[in-house]
N, C-alpha and C positions, 0 to 999 in steps of 0.2 A: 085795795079793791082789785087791782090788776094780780095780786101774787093767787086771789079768791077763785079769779075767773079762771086763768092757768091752770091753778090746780084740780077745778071741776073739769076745765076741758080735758086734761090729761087722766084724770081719774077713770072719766066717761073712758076715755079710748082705750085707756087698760083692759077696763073690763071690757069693752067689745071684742079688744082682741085677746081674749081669757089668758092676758097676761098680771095674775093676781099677785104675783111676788114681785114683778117691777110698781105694779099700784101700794104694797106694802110699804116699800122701800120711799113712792113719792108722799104718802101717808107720813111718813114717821119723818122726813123733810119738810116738811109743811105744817108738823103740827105746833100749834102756840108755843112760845117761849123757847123753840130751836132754831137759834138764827149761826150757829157756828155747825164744823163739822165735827170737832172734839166735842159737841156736846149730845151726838148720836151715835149709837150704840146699837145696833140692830139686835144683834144678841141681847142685852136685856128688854128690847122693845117686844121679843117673841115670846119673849117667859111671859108678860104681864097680860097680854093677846091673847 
């Protein structure tokens, strides 16, 4: 619940501060079933995007 609220508050603030490629980056950290850093990969996260 707490990692949920984080990430909407951070999200929110990205975008206020029309910083869209650090919200990418907390997106693709955040998204289901990526709890290591060997298992992200920005480079393939932008082809699929």
């Amino acid at each position: 619940m707490l990692d949920k609220i984080a990430h909407r508050l951070l999200s929110t603030a990205y975008t206020l501060l029309k910083r869209n490629e650090y919200k990418a980056i907390l997106d693709a950290q955040m998204a289901p079933g990526i709890r290591r850093r060997t298992e992200l990969d920005m480079r393939k996260l932008r082809e699929t995007s």
